[in-house]
C-alpha positions as CSV (number, residue, x, y, z in Angstrom):
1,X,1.2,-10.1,1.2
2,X,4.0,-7.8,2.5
3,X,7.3,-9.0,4.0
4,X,6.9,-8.9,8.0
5,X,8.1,-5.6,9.4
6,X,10.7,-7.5,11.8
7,X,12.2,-9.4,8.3
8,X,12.7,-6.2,6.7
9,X,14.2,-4.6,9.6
10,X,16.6,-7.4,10.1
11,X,17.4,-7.3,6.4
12,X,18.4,-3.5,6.7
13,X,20.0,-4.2,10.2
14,X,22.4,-6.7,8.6
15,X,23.5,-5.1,5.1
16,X,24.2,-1.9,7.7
17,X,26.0,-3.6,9.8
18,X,28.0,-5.8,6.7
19,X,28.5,-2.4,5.0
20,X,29.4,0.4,7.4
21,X,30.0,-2.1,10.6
22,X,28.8,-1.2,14.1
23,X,31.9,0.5,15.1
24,X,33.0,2.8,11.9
25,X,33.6,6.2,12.4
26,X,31.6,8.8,10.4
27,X,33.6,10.5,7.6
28,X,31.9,12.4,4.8
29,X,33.8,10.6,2.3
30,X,32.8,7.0,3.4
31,X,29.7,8.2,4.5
32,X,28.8,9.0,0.4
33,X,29.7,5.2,-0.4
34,X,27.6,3.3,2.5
35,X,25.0,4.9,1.5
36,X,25.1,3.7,-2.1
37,X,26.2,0.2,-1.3
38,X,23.3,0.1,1.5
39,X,20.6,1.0,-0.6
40,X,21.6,-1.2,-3.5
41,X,22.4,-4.5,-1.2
42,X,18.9,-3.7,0.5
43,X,16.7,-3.6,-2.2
44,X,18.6,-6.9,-3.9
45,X,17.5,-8.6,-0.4
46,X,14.3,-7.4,-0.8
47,X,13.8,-8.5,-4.3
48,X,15.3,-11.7,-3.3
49,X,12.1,-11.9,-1.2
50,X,10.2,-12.9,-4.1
51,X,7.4,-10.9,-3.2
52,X,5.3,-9.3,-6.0
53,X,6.7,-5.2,-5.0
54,X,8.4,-2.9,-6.6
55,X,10.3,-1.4,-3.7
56,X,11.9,1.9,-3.3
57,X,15.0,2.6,-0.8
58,X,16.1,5.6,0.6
59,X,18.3,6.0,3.6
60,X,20.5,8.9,5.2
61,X,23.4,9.0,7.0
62,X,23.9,11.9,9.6
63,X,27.2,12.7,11.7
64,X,26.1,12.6,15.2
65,X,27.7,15.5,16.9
66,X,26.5,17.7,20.1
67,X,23.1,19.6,19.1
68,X,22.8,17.5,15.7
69,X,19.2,16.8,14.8
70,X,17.4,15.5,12.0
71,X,13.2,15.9,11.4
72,X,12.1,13.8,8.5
73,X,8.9,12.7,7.6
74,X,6.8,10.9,5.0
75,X,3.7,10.6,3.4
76,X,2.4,8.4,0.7
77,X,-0.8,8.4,-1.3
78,X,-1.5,4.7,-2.5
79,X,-3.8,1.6,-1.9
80,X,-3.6,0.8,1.7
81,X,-4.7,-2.6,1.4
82,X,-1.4,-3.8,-1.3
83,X,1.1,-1.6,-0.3
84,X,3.3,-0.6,2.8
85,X,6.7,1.3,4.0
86,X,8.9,0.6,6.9
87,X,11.1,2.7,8.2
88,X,14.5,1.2,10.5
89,X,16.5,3.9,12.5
90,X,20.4,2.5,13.2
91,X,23.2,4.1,15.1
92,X,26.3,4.0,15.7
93,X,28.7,6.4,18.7
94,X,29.4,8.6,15.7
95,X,26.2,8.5,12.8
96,X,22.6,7.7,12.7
97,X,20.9,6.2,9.1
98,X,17.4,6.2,8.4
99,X,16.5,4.3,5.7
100,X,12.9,4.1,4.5
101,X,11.2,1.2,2.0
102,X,8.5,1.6,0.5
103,X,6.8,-1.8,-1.1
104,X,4.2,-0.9,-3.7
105,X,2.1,-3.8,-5.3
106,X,2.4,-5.2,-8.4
């Protein structure tokens, strides 16, 4: 059984806010390191879990500036029954992350 979509977006909610904080301002330079440190301090909560997935983690950080957009889109071919993917959208006044798991059964 999967983690609970609110648990995993509280889990991405809080190493984002922990790592970049609610209030940072988007440089390119920080924006390379958050990103690192956010996928890598997700998956270890997720694996914490103890839950029998492998998990993938992918996020992306975008500068928010006037006429900015961002399309993205996903599509996974796998047993629909074991496996699942969330996806959490957070922002801040100055950059948007998207991060994307996806929990494939063991």
């Amino acid at each position: 059984m999967s983690l609970p979509e609110e648990e995993v977006h509280m889990m991405i909610k809080q190493v984002l806010d922990e790592t970049v904080g609610p209030n940072a301002t988007y440089t390119q330079k920080d924006s390379v390191v958050w990103n690192q440190k956010a996928v890598e301090n997700i998956t270890k909560k997720l694996v914490a879990s103890g839950k029998p997935f492998k998990y993938i983690v992918t996020s992306s950080f975008l500068q928010l500036s006037n006429g900015s957009g961002l399309h993205v889109s996903t599509i996974s071919y796998w047993n629909k029954s074991t496996d699942t993917s969330y996806m959490y959208r957070w922002e801040t006044k100055t950059m948007l992350a998207i991060v994307y798991v996806f929990a494939v059964a063991i």
